[in-house]
N, CA and C atoms as an extended XYZ file, in Angstrom:
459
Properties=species:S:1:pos:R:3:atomname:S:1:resname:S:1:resid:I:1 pbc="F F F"
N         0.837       -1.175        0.000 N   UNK     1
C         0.000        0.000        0.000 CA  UNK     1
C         0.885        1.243        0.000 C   UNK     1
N         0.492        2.237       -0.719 N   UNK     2
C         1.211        2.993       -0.768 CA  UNK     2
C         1.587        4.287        0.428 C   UNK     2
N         1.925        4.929        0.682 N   UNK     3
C         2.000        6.286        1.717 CA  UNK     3
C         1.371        7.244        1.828 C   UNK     3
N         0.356        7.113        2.376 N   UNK     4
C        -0.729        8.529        1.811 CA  UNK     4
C        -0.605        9.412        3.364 C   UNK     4
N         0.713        9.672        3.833 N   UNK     5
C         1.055       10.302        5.097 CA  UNK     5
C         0.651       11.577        4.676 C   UNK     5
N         1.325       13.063        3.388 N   UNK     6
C         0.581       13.677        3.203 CA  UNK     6
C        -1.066       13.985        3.361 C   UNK     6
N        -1.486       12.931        2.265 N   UNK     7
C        -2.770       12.639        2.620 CA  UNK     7
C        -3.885       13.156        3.740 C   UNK     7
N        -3.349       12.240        4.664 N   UNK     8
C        -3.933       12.139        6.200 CA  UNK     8
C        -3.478       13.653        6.507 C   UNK     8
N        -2.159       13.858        6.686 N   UNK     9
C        -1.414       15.198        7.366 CA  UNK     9
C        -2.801       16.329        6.835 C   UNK     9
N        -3.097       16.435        5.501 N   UNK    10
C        -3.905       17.541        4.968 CA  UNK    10
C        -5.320       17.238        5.544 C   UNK    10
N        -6.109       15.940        5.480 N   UNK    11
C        -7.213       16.266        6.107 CA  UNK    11
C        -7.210       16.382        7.600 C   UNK    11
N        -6.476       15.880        8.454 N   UNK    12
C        -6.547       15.621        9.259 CA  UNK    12
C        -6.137       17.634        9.714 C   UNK    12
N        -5.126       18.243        9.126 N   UNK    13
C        -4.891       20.116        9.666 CA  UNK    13
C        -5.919       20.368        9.436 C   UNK    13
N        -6.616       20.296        7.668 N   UNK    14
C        -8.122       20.983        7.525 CA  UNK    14
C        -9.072       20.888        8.389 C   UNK    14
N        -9.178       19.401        9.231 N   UNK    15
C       -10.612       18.923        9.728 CA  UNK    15
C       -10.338       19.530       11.202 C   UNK    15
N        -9.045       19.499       11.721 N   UNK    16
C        -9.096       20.581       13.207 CA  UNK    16
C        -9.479       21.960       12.830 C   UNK    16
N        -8.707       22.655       11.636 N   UNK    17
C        -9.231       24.144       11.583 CA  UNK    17
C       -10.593       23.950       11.495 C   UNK    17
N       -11.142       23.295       10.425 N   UNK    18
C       -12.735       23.512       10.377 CA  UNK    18
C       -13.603       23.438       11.222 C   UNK    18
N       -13.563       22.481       11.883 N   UNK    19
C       -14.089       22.291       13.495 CA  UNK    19
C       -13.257       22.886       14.451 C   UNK    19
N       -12.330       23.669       14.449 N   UNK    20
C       -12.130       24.174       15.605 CA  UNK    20
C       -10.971       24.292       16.675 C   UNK    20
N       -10.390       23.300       17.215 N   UNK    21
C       -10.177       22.830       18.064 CA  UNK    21
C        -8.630       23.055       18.047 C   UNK    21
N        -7.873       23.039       19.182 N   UNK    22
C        -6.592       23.787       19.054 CA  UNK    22
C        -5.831       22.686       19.282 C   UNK    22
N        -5.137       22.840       18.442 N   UNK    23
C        -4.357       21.266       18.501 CA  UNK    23
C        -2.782       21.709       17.999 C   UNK    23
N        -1.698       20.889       18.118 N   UNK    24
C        -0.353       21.449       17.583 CA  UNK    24
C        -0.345       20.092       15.783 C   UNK    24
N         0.188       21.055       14.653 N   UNK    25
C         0.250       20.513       14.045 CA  UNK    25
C         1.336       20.632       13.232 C   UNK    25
N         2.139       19.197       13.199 N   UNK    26
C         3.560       18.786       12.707 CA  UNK    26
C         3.348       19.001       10.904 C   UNK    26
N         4.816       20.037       10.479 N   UNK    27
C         4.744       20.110        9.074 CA  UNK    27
C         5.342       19.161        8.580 C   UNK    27
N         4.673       18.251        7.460 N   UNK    28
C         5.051       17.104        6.887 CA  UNK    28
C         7.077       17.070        6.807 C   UNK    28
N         7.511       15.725        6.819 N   UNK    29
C         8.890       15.936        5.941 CA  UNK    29
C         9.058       16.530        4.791 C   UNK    29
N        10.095       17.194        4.221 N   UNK    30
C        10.305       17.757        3.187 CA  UNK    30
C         9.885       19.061        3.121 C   UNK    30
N         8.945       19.649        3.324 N   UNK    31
C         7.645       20.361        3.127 CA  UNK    31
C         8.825       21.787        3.681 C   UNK    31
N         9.339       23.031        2.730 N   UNK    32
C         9.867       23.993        3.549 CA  UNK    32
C         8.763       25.188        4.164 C   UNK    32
N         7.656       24.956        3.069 N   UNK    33
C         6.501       26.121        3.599 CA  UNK    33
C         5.541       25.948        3.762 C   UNK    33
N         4.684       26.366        5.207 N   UNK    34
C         3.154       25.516        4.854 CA  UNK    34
C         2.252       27.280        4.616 C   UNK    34
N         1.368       26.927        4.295 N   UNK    35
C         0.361       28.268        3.985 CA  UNK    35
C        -1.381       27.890        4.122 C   UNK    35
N        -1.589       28.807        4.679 N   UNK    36
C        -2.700       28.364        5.608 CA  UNK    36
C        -3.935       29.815        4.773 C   UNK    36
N        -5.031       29.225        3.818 N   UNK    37
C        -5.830       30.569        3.322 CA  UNK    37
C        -6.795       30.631        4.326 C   UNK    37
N        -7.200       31.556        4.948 N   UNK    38
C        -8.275       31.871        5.957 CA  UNK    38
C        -9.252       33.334        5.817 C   UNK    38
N       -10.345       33.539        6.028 N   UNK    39
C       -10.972       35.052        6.377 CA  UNK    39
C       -10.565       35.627        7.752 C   UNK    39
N       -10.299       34.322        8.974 N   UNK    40
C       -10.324       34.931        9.855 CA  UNK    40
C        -8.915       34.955       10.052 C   UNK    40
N        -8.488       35.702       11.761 N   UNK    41
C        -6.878       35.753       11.430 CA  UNK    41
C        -6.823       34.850       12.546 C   UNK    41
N        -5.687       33.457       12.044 N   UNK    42
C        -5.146       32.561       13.582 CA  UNK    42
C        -4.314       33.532       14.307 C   UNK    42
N        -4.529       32.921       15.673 N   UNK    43
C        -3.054       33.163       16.360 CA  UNK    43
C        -2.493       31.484       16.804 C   UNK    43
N        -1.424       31.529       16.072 N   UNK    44
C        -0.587       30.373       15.736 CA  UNK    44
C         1.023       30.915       15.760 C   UNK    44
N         1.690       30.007       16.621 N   UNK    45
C         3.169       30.036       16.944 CA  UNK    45
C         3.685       29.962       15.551 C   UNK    45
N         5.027       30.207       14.991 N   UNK    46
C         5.749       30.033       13.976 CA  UNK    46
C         4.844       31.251       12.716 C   UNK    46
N         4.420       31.844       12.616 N   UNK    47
C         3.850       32.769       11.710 CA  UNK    47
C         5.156       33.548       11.448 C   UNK    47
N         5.566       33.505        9.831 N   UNK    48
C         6.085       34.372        8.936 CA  UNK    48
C         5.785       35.457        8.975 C   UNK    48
N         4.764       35.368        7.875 N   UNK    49
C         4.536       36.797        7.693 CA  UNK    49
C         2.865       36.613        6.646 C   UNK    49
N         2.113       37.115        6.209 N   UNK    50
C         0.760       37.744        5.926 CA  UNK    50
C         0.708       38.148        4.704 C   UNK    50
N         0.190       37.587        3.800 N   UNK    51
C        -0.598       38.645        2.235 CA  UNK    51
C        -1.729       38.423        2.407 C   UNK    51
N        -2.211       40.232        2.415 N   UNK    52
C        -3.498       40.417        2.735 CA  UNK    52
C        -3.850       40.651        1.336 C   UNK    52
N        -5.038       39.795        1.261 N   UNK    53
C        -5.519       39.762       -0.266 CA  UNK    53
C        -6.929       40.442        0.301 C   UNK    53
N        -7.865       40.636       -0.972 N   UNK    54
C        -9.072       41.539       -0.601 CA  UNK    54
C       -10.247       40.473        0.169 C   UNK    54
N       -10.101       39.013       -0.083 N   UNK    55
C       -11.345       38.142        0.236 CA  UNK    55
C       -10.376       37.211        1.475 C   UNK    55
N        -9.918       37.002        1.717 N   UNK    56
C        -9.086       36.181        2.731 CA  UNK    56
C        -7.516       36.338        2.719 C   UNK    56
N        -6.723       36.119        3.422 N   UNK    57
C        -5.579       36.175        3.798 CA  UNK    57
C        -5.009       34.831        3.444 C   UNK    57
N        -3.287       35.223        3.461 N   UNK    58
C        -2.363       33.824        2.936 CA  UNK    58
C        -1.499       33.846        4.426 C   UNK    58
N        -1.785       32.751        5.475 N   UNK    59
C        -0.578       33.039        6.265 CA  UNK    59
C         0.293       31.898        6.337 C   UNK    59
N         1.602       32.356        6.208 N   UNK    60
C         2.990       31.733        5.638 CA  UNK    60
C         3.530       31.182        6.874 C   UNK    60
N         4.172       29.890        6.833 N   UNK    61
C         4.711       29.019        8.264 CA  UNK    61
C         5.999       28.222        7.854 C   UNK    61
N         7.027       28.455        8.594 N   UNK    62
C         8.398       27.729        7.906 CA  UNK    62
C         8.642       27.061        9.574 C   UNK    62
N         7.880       26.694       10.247 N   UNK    63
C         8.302       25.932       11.911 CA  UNK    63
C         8.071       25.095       11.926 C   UNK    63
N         8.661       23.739       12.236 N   UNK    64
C         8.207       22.324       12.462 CA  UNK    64
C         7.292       22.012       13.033 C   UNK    64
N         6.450       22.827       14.148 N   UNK    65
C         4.845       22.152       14.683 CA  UNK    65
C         4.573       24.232       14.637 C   UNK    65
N         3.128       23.871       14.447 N   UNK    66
C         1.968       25.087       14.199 CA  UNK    66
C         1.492       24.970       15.554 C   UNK    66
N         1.446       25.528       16.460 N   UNK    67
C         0.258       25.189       17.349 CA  UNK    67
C        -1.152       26.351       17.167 C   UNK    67
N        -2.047       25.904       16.613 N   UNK    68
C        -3.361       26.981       16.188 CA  UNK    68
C        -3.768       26.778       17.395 C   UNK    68
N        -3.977       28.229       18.131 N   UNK    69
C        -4.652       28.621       19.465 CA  UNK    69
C        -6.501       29.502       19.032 C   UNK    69
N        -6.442       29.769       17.885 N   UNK    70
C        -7.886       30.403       17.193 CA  UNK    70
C        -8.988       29.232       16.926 C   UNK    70
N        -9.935       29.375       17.758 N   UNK    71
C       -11.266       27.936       17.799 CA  UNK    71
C       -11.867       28.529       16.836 C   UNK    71
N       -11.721       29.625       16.243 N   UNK    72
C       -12.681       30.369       15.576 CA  UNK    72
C       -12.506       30.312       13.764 C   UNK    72
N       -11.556       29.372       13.412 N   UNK    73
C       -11.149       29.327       12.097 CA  UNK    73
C       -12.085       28.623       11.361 C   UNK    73
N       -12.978       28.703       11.309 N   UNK    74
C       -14.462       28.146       10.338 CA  UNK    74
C       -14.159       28.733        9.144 C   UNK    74
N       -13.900       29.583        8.885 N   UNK    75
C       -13.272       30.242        7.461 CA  UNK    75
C       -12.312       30.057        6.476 C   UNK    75
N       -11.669       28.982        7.025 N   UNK    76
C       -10.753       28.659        6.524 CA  UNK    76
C       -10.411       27.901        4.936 C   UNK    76
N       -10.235       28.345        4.583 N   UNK    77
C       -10.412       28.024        2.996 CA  UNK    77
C        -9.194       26.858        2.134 C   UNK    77
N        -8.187       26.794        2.880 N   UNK    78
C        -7.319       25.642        2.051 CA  UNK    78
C        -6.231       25.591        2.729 C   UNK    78
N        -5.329       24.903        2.522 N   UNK    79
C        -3.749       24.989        2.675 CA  UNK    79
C        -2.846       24.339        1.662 C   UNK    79
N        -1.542       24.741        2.135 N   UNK    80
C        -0.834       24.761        0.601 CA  UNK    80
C         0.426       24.431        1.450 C   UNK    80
N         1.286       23.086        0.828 N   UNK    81
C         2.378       22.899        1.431 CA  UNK    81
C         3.513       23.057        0.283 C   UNK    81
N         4.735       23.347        0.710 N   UNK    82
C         5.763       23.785       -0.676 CA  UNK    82
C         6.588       23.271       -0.313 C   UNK    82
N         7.231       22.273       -1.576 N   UNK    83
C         8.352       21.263       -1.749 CA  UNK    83
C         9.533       21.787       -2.140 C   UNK    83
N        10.637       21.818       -1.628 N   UNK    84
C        11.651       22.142       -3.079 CA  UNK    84
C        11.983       20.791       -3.835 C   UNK    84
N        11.830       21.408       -4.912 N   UNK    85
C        11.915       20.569       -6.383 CA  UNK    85
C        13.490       19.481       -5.365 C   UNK    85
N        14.107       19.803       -5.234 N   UNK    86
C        15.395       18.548       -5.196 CA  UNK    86
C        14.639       17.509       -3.675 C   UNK    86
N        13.576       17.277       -3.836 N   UNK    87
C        13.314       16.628       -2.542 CA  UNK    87
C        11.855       16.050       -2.968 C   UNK    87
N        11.096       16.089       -3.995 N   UNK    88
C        10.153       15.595       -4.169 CA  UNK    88
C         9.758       15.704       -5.631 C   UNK    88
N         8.706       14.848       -6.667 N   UNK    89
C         8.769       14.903       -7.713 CA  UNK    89
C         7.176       15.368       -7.531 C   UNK    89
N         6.248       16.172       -8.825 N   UNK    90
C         4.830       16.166       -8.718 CA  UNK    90
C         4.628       14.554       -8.880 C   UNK    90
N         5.110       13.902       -9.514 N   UNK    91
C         4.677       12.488       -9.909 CA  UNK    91
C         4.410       11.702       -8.444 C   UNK    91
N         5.858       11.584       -7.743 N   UNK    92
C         5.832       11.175       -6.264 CA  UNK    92
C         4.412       11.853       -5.566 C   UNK    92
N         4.133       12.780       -5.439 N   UNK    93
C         2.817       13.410       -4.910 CA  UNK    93
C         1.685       12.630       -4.994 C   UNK    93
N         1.326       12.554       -6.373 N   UNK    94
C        -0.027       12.199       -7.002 CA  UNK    94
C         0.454       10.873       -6.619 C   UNK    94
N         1.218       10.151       -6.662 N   UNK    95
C         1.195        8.859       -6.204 CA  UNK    95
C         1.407        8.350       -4.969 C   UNK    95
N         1.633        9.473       -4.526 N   UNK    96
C         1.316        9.216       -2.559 CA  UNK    96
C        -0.211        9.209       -2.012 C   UNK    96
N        -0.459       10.494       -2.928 N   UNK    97
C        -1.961       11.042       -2.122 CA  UNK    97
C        -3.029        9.657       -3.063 C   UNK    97
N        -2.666        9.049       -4.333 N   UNK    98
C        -3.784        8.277       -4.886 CA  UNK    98
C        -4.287        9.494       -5.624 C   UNK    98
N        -3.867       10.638       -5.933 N   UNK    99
C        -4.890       11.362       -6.848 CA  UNK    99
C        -4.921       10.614       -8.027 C   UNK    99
N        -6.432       10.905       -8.758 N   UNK   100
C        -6.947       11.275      -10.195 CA  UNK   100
C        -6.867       12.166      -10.581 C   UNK   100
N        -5.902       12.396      -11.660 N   UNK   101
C        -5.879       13.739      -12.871 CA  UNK   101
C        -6.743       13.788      -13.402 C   UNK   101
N        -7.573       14.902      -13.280 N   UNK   102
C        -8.319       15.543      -14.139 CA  UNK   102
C        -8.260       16.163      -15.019 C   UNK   102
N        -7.950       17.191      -14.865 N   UNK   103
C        -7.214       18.499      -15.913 CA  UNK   103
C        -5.475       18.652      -15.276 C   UNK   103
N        -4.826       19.136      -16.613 N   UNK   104
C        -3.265       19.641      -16.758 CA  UNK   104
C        -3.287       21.031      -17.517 C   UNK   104
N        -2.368       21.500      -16.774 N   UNK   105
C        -2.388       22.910      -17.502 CA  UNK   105
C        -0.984       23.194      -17.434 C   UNK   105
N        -0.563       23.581      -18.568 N   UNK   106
C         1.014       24.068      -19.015 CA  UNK   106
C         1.150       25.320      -18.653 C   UNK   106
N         2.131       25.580      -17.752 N   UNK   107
C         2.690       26.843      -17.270 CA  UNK   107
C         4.141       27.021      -18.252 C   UNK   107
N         4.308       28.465      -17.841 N   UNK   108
C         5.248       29.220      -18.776 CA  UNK   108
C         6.482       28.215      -18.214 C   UNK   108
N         6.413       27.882      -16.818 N   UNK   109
C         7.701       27.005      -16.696 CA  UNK   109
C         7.397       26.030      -15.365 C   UNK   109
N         6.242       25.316      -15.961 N   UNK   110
C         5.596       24.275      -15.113 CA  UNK   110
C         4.971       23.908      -15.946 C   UNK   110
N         4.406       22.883      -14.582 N   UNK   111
C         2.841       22.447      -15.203 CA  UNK   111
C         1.848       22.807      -14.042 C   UNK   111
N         0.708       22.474      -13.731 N   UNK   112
C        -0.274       22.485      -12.888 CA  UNK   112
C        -1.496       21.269      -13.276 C   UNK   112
N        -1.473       20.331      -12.230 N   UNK   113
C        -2.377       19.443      -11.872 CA  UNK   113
C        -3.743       19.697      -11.055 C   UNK   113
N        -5.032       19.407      -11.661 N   UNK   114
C        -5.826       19.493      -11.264 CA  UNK   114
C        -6.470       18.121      -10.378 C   UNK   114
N        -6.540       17.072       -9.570 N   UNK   115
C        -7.186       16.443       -9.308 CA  UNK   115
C        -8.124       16.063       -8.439 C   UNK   115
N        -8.566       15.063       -8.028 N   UNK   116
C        -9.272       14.398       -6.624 CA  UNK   116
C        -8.781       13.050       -6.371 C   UNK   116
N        -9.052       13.282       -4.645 N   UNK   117
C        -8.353       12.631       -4.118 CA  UNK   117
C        -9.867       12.021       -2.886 C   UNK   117
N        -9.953       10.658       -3.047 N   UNK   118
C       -10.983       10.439       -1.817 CA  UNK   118
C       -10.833       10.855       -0.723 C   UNK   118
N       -11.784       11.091        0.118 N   UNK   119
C       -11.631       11.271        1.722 CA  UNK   119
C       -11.759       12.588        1.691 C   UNK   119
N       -11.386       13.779        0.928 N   UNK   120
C       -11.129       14.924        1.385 CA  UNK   120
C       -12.746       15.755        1.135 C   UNK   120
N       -12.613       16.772        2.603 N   UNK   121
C       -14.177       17.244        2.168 CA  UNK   121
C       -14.240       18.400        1.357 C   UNK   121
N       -13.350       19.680        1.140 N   UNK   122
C       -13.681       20.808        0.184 CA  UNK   122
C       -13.686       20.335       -1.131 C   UNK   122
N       -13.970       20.640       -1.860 N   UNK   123
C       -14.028       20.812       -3.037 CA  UNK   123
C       -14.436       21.705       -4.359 C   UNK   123
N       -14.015       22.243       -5.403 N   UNK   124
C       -14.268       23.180       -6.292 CA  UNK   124
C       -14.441       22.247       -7.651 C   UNK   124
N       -15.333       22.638       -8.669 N   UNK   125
C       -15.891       22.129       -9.497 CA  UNK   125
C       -15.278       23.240      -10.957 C   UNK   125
N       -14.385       22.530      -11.484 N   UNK   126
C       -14.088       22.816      -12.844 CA  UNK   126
C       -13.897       22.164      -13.395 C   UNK   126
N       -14.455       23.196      -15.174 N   UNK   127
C       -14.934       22.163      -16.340 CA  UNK   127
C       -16.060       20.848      -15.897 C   UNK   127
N       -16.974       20.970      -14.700 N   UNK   128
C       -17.591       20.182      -14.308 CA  UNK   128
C       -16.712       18.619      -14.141 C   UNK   128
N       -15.847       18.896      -13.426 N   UNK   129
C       -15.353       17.829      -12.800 CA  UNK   129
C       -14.580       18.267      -10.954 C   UNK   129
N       -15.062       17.416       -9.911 N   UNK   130
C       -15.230       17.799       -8.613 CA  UNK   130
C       -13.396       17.482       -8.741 C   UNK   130
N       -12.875       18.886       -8.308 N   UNK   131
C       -10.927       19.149       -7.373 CA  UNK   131
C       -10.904       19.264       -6.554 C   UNK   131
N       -10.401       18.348       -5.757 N   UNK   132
C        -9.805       19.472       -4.618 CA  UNK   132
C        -8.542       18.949       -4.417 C   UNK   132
N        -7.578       18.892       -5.042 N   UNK   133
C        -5.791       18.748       -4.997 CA  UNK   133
C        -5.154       19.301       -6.222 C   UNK   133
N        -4.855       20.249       -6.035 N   UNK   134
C        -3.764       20.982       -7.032 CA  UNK   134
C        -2.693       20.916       -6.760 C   UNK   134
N        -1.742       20.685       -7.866 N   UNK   135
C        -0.144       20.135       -7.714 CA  UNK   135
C         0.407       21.011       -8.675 C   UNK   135
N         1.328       21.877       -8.360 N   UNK   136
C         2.027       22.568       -9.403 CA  UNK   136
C         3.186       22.367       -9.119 C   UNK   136
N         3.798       21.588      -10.307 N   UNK   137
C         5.210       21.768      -10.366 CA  UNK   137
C         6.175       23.075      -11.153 C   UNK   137
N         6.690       24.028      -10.634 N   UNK   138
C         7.766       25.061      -11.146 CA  UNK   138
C         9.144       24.791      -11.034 C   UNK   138
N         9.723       25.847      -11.759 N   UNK   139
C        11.288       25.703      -11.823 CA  UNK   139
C        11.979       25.018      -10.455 C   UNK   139
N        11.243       25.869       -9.479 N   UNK   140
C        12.054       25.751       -7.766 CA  UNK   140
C        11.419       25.103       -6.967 C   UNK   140
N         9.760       24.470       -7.523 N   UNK   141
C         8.999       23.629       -6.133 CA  UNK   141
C         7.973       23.279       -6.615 C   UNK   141
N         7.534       21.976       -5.939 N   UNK   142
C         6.372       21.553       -6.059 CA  UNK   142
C         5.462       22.142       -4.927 C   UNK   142
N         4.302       22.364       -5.760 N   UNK   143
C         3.214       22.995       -4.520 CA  UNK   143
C         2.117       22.102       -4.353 C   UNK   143
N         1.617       21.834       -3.351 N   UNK   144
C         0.305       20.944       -3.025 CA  UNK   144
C        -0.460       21.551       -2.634 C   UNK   144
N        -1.910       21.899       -2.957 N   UNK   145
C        -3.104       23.029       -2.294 CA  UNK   145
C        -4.124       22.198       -2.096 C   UNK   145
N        -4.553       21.908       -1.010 N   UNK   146
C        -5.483       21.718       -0.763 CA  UNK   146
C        -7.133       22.393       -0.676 C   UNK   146
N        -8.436       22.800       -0.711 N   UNK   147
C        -8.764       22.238       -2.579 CA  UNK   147
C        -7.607       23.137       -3.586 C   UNK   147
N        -7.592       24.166       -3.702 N   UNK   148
C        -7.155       24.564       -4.890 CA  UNK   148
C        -5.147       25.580       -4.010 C   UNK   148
N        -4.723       26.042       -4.755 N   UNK   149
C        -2.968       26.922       -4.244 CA  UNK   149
C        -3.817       28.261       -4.564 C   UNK   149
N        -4.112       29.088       -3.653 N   UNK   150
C        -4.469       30.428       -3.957 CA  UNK   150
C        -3.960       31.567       -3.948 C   UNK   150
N        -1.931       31.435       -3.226 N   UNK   151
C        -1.453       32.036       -3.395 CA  UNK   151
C        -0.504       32.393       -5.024 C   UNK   151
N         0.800       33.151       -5.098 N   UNK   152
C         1.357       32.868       -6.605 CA  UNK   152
C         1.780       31.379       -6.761 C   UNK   152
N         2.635       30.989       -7.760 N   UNK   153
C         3.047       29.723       -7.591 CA  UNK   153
C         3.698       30.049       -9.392 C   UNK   153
C-alpha cells in the first residue's frame, strides 16, 4: 500500500481548523513552507509573515509544529504545502496522495495538476469535474493546495 502520510497530514490540519479545536500541528517531511488561506486571522506560533488579499488572507509558516490557538477558524479556505523541487517529484505526490488527474495545464515554466483525491471534504468544481488537490510543479517547487494553491506559484 502505498504512503498517503501527506494525505492524512492535509485532512486531518483541515478537519481541526474547520471544526475548531486547538491542537499542535507537525509540518510534513520535506515540506519547507506551509500556507494556511483563511478570512479569519489565527493566532498560531511560527507565523512568517501575511498577504493580505481583498477576500481572505495567505498566512505563511516555515516551523516544524503550528500550534493553532484560534477555535474560531471556520473560514478557513485551504492549505498549501511547498516542496523544493530537489526533494520531491509532482509524480511522487499524485502517487502518494492516490490522486486522479483531471485536468493539466502548461505553465510558462511548469505544469499544474488538477485532481481528486478520496476522503477529502472541500471541493471546487471545474470544467464540471469535482478538485480538490492541485499540484504545481515550477522551476524551484512543487506545490500541493489543498482544494485549490491560492497564493502565486
Amino acid at each position: 500500500m502505498k504512503s498517503i502520510a501527506i494525505y492524512i497530514l492535509g485532512i486531518t490540519f483541515v478537519s481541526l481548523l474547520l471544526i475548531g479545536f486547538s491542537s499542535k500541528v507537525s509540518i510534513p517531511e520535506g515540506v519547507c513552507e506551509m500556507q494556511i488561506y483563511s478570512t479569519t486571522t489565527p493566532t498560531a506560533t511560527g507565523l512568517d509573515y501575511v498577504d493580505e488579499m481583498s477576500n481572505f488572507n495567505i498566512y505563511h509558516y516555515y516551523d516544524d509544529v503550528i500550534g493553532i490557538k484560534d477555535k474560531s477558524l471556520d473560514n478557513t479556505l485551504g492549505v498549501a504545502y511547498i516542496y523544493p523541487k530537489t526533494s520531491k517529484s509532482a509524480e511522487d505526490i499524485i502517487d502518494k496522495l492516490g490522486a486522479k488527474i483531471c485536468l493539466e495545464q502548461k505553465l510558462e515554466d511548469g505544469v499544474s495538476y488538477y485532481g481528486y483525491v478520496r476522503g477529502l471534504d472541500k471541493s471546487v468544481d471545474i470544467q464540471n469535474k469535482e478538485i480538490n488537490v492541485q499540484i504545481v510543479s515550477n522551476k524551484d517547487n512543487i506545490i500541493v493546495g489543498f482544494p485549490l494553491i491560492m497564493g502565486s506559484y
